[in-house]
N, C-alpha and C positions, 0 to 999 in steps of 0.2 A: 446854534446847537451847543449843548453844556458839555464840558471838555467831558465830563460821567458815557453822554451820551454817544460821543464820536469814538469811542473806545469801545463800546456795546456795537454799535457799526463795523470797525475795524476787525475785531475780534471776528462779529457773525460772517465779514468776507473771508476774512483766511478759514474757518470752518464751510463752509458754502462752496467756495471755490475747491476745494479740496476733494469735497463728497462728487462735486459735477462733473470734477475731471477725472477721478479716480472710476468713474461706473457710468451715468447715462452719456456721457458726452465724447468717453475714452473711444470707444469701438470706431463711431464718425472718422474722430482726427486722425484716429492713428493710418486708419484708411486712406485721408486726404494728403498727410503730410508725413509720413510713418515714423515709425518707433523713435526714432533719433530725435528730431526736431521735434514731435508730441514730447518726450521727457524733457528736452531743451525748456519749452514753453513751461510745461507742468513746476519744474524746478524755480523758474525767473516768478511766475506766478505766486506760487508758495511763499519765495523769500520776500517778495513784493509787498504780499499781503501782512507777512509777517511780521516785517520792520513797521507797515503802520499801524500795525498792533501797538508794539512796542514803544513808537513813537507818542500814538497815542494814551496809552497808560503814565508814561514819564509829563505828559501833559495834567497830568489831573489832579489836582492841589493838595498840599495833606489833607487827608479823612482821617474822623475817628474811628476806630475799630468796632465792628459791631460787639464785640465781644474783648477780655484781655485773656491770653491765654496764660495759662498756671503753669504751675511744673508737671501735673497731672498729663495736660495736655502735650505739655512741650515732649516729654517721655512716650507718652503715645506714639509721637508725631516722629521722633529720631529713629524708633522702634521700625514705623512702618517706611519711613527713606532707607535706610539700612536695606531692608528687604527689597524694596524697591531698586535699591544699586544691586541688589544679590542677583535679580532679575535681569536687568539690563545686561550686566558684565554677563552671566549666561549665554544668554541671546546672542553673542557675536561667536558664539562658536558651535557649527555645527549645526547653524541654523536653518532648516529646509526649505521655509520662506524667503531667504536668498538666492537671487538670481539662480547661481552655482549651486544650491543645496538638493535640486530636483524633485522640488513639492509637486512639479506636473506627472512625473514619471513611476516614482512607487516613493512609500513614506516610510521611513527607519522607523525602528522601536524608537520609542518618545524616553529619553534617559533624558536627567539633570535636570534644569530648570522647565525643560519642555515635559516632564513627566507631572511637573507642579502645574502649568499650565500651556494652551501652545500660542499664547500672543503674550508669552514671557518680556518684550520689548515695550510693547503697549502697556503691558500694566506699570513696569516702571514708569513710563511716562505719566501716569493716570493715579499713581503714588506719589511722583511727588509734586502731580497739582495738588490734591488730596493735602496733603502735608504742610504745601503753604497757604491754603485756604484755613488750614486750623488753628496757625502760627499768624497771619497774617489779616484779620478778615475783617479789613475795610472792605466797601462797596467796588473799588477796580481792582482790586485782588481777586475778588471772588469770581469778580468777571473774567480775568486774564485765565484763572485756575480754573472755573468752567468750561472754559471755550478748549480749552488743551485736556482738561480728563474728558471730556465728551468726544472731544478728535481722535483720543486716543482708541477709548472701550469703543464707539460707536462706528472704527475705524474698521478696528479689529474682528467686529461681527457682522459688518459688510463681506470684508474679504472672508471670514469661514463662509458666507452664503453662495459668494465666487465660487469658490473652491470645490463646495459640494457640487456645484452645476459641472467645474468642469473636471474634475478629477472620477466622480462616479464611487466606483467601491475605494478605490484605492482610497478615497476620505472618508468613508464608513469607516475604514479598519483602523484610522488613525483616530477618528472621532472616539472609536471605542479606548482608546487606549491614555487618552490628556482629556485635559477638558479648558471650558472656557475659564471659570471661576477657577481661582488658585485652591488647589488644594481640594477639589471636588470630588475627586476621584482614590482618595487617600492622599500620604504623607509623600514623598520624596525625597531623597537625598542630592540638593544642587548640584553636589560633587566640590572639591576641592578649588577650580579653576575659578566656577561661581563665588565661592565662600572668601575666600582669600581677595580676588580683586574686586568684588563688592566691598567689602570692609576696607578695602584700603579707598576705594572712590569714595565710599560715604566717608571718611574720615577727610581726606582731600580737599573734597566739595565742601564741609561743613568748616573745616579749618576757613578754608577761601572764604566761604561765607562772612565771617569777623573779621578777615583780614583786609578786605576789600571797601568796608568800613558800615560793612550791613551788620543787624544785631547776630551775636553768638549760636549759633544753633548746635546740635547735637551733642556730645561730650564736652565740647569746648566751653557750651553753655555753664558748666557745674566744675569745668575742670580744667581750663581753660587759664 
C-alpha cells in the first residue's frame, strides 16, 4: 500500500470510528458497559486512531503542491484562522453543549459567538482545516484537512439531529435563535472575551507556526 494510501485509510478510521461511536453504536455500549468505561474506550479509540493518522501523514514523502498559494491566498487564509480562533476561544465559555452547560434541560439566549453560530467549536476546527488546505495543498494535506473539516461540520450536524430528537421545543426555540452557518441569521457581536483571546491564539498559534521551523503564516508572514 502507497504511504498516499495508508493515510487515506488512517484518516477514514479516525472519521468512521468517530461517527459509529458517537450514534449507531453509543446507545448498545453504553447499556453494556456504561457511561464511564463507554467514554474510557471512545477517548483510547479517538487518540488511537488519531496518532495513526498522524503517523501516517509524516510517512508520505515530499509532494508538490497542487497549487502555490500567493499573498492573495495567504491573506484570505490568516483572515479566516483569526476567525476561526475567535470561535473557538468563544466556545469554552458558556458553552450549553458542555456537559455542565444544560443543553438537555432549557437553552439560554444564544449571546457571543453562539449568536454567530451554535457549533461555534466545530467551525474553528473546520477553519482551520480549510485554512491549511489553501496554504498547504499537496495531496496528504488535503487528505489530513478533509478528514478533520468533514469531522468537524458533519460532526456538528449529527449532534443538532440528536438534539432535536431529544430535547423537542426547547431546540425549536434555540434553533430559532443561532443557526448552523455562521452568520445565517444576521451579524453578532462575539463580545470581548472572544475577540481578545481569539487574537491573541491566532497570534500565538501563527508565531509557533515559524518558530517551530514550519513556514511563517499569518502576520508573521509579511511582518515577521
Amino acid at each position: 500500500m502507497s504511504p498516499l494510501a495508508l493515510l487515506g485509510l488512517a484518516a477514514l478510521s479516525f472519521v468512521a470510528t468517530h461517527f459509529a461511536l458517537s450514534h449507531p453504536l453509543r446507545p448498545g455500549l453504553v447499556a453494556r458497559f456504561g457511561e464511564r468505561r463507554f467514554q474510557m474506550a471512545y477517548t483510547v479509540v479517538a487518540f488511537v486512531t488519531l496518532g495513526w493518522t498522524i503517523w501516517a501523514f509524516r510517512r508520505v514523502p515530499p509532494e508538490a503542491p497542487l497549487w502555490i498559494a500567493g499573498d492573495g491566498i495567504w491573506i484570505a487564509a490568516s483572515l479566516l484562522l483569526w476567525f476561526g480562533s475567535i470561535l473557538f476561544i468563544g466556545s469554552l465559555r458558556r458553552n450549553p453543549a458542555f456537559p455542565s452547560g444544560g443543553m438537555r434541560r432549557r437553552m439560554p439566549t444564544p449571546r457571543g459567538v453562539f449568536a454567530i453560530t451554535r457549533p461555534p467549536m466545530r467551525w474553528g476546527f473546520a477553519l482551520w482545516a480549510a485554512v491549511h488546505a489553501m496554504v498547504v495543498a499537496t495531496p496528504a494535506a488535503l487528505i489530513l484537512s478533509a478528514a478533520i473539516g468533514f469531522l468537524a461540520l458533519a460532526g456538528a450536524a449529527g449532534q443538532d439531529v440528536k438534539k432535536a430528537r431529544l430535547m423537542g421545543d426547547a431546540w425549536v426555540d434555540w434553533d430559532a435563535h443561532t443557526a448552523f452557518l455562521p452568520f445565517a441569521r444576521g451579524g453578532a457581536n462575539p463580545g470581548m472575551f472572544a475577540l481578545i483571546g481569539g487574537t491573541i491564539l491566532f497570534m500565538v498559534a501563527t508565531w509557533a507556526h515559524g518558530a517551530l521551523g514550519a513556514m511563517p503564516a499569518g502576520l508573521w508572514r509579511w511582518f515577521g
